[in-house]
C-alpha positions as CSV (number, residue, x, y, z in Angstrom):
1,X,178.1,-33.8,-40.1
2,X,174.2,-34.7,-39.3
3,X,172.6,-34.1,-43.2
4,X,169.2,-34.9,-42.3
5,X,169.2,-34.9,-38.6
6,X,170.1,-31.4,-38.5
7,X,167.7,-30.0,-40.7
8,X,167.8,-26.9,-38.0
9,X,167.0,-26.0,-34.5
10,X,163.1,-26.7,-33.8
11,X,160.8,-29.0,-31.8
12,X,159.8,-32.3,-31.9
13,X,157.2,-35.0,-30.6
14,X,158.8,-38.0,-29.0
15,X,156.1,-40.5,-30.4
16,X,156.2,-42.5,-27.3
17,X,154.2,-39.9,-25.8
18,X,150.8,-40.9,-27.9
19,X,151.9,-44.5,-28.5
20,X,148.1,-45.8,-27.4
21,X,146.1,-43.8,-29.7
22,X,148.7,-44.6,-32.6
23,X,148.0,-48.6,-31.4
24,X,144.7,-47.9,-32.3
25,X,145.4,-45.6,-35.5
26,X,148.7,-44.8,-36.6
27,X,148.5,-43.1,-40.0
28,X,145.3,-40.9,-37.7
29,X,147.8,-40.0,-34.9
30,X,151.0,-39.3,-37.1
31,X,148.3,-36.7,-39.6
32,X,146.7,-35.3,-35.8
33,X,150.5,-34.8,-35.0
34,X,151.2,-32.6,-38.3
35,X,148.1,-30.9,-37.6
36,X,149.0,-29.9,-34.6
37,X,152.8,-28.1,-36.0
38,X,154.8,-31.0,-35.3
39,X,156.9,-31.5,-38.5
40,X,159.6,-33.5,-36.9
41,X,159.3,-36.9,-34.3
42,X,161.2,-39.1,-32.5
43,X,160.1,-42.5,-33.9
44,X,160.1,-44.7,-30.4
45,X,156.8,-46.6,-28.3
46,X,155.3,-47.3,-32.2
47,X,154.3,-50.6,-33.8
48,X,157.4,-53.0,-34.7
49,X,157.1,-52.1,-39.0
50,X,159.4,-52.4,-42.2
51,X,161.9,-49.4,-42.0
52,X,160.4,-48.7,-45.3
53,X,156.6,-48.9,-44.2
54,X,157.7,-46.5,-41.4
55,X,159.2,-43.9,-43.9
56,X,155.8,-44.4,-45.9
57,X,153.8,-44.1,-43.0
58,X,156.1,-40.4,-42.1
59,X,156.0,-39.2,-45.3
60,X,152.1,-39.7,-46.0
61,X,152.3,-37.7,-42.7
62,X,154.2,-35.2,-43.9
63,X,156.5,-35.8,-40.9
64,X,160.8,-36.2,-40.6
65,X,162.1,-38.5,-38.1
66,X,164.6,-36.6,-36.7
67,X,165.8,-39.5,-33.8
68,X,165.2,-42.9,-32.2
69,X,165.4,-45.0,-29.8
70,X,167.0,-48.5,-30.3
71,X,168.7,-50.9,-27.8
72,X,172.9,-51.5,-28.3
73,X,172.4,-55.0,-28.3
74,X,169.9,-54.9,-31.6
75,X,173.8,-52.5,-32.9
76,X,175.7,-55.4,-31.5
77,X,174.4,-57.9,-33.3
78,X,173.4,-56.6,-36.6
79,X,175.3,-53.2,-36.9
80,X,174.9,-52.9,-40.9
81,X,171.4,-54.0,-40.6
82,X,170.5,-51.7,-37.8
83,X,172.7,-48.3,-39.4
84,X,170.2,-49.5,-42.4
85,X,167.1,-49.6,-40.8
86,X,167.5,-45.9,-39.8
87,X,169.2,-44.3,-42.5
88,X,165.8,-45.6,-44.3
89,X,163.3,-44.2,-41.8
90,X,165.8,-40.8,-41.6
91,X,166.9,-40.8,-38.4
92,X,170.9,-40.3,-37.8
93,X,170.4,-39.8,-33.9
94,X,170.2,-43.0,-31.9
95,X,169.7,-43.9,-28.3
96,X,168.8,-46.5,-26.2
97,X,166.1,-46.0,-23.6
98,X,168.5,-46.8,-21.0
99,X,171.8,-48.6,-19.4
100,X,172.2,-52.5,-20.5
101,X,170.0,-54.7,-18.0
102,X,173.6,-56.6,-17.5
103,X,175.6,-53.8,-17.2
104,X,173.6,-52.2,-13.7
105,X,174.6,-53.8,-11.0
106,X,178.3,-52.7,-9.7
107,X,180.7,-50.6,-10.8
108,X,182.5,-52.7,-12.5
109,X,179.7,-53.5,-15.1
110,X,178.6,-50.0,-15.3
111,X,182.2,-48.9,-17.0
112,X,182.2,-52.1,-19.3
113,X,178.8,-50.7,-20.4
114,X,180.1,-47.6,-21.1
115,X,182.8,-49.0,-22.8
116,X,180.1,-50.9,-24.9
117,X,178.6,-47.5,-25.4
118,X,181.3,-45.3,-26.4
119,X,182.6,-47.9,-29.4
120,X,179.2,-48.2,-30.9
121,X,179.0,-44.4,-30.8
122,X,182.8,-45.0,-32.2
123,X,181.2,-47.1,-35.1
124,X,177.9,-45.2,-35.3
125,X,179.9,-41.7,-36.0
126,X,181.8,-43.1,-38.9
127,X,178.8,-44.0,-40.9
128,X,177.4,-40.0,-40.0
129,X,175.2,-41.3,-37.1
130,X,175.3,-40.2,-33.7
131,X,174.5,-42.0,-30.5
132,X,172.9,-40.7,-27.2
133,X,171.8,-42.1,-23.6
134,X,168.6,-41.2,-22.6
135,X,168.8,-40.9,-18.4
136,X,166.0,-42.0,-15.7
137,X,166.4,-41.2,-12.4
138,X,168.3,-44.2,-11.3
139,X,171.0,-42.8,-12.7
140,X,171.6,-40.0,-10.2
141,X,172.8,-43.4,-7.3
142,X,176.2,-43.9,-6.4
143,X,178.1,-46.7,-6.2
144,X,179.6,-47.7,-2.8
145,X,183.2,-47.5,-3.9
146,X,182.6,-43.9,-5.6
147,X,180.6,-40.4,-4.5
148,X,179.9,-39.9,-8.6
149,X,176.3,-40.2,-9.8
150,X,176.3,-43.0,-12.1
151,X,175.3,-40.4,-15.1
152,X,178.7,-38.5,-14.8
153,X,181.0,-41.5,-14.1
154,X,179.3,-42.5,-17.3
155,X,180.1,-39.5,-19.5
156,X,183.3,-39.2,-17.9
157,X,184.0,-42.4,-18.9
158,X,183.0,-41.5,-22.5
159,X,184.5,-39.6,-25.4
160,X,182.3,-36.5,-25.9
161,X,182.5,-37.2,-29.8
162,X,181.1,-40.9,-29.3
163,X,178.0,-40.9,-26.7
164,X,175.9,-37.4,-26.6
165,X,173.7,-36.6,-23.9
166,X,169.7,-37.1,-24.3
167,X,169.0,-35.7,-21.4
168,X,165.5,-35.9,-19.3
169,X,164.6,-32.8,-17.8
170,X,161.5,-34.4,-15.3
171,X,164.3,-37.5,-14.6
172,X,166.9,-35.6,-13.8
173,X,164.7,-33.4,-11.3
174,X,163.4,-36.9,-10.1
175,X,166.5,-38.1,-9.4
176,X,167.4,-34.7,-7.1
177,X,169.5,-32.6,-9.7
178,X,169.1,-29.3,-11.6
179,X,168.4,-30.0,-15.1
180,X,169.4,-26.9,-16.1
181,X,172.7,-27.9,-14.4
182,X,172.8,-30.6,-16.1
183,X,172.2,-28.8,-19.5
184,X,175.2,-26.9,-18.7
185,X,177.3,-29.3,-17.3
186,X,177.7,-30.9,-20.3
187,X,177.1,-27.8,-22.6
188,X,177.8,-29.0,-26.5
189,X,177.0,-32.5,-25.7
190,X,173.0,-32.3,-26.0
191,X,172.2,-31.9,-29.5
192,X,168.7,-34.2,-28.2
193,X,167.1,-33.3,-25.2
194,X,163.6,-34.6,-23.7
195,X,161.7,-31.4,-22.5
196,X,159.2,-32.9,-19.9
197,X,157.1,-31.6,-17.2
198,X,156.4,-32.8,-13.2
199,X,153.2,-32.1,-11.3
200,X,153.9,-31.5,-7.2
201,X,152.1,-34.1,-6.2
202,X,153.0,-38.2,-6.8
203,X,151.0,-40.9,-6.9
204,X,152.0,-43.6,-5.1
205,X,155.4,-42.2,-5.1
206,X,155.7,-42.4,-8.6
207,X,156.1,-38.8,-10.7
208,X,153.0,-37.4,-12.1
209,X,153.9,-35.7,-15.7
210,X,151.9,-33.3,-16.9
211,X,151.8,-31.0,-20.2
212,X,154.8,-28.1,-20.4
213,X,154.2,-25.6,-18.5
214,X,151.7,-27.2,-16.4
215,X,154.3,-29.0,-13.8
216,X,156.7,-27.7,-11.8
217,X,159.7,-27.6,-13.7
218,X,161.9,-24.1,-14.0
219,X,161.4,-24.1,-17.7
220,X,163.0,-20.1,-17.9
221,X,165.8,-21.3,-16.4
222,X,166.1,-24.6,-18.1
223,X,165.4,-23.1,-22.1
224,X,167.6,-20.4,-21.2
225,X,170.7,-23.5,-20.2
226,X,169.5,-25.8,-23.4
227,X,170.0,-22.4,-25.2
228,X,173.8,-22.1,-23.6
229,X,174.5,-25.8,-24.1
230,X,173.5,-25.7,-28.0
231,X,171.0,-27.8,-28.0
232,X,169.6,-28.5,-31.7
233,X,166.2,-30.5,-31.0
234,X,163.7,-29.7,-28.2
235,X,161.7,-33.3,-28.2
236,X,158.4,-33.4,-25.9
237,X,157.7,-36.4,-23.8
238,X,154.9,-37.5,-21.5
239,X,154.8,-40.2,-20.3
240,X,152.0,-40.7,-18.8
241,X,148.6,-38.6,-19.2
242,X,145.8,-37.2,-17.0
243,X,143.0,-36.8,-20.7
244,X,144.1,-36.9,-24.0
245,X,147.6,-37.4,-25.2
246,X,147.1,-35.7,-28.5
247,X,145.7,-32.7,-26.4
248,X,148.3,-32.9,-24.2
249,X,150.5,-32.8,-27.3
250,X,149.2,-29.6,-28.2
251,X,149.2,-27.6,-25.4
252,X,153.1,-28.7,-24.4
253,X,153.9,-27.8,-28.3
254,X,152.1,-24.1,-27.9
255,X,154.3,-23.7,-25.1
256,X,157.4,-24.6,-27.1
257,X,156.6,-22.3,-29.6
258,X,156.2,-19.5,-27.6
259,X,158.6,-20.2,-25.1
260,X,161.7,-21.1,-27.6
């Protein structure tokens, strides 16, 4: 189904990750990135460019972009524009960074927004594009009127074939669940995931991420459940850093090389 998304299992760098050295020096990060044995990215967090001067800027890289982030409403009011945009950079998986602002607040609005969701994944699989929801933590509340987190009365609400599962590991253990759980829980519907570590501590009550394998995160347990659930792309996220992104970058992507 996914010609250029699935090119095959492997790992990639969610660009968001080093977005403030690549404000500084774009084409320097994206080559530091290859350098590093990234050959596949998550284009999100980068400068607003052409489609085509991002391809450029990938290719001179040698980098794929294997996924994206994009809001619905930029699908809602442009779809042919938007499918356009990303077939050109070479990105078939989509997903926006979160639930609509207007869609929060009750119940009510939550299942019109995942109405909203599940036909623009309707849409986006008949062009040969798939769409995902990236989770925070807020998503593991309840609504008053039902004992569901809000993430499962989401993909319960959902056809499986129209809205996949880009599921954080560190903001589903934030929010109080077992992302390995949550890998299995919704086993075939993760073809993107977003491997990301916690420290113990917090700072201010706010999580502290650190490099993989440097937090706290079961990653045996949660590799082994991504392995089960079939996922296809492995995408490492910080984001936030204690030193250097890039180096930070390195030392999570060692640990996915050795640990996948």
């Amino acid at each position: 189904m996914m010609s250029e998304s699935t090119v095959k299992k492997g790992i990639a760098l969610q660009l968001y990750t080093v977005r403030d050295p690549a404000k500084k020096d774009l084409a320097g990060t994206l080559k530091r990135a290859k350098e590093i044995g990234f050959d596949y990215v998550q284009w999100s967090g980068m400068p607003d460019l052409p489609a085509a001067e991002i391809r450029a800027h990938l290719d001179a890289a040698g980098l794929k972009a294997i996924a994206g982030h994009y809001g619905v409403e930029a699908f809602e009011k442009d779809f042919e524009g938007s499918v356009q945009y990303w077939k050109t950079i070479g990105a078939l998986d989509v997903a926006p960074g979160g639930m609509m602002s207007d869609c929060r607040d009750s119940l009510e609005a939550w299942l019109r927004g995942a109405a909203r969701l599940d036909a623009l994944g309707a849409r986006l699989r008949g062009v040969g594009m798939r769409l995902s929801y990236h989770n925070h933590a807020f998503e593991f509340e309840t609504f008053p009127e039902d004992p569901r987190a809000k993430l499962d009365i989401l993909y319960e609400s959902t056809s499986p074939e129209n809205l996949f599962a880009e599921i954080d590991t560190a903001w589903v253990q934030v929010g109080g669940a077992d992302p390995a759980e949550y890998l299995r829980k919704y086993s075939g519907r993760c073809p993107v995931i977003h491997v990301k570590d916690l420290a113990k501590e917090t700072l201010g009550g706010r999580p502290i991420f650190t490099p993989l394998g440097k937090g706290v995160l079961a990653w045996d347990e949660i590799l082994a459940a991504a392995e089960e659930a079939n996922v296809e792309w492995y995408v490492y996220e910080q984001d936030t850093h204690a030193g250097d992104p890039l180096e930070n970058a390195r030392i999570s992507y060692e640990f996915l090389k050795q640990s996948l």
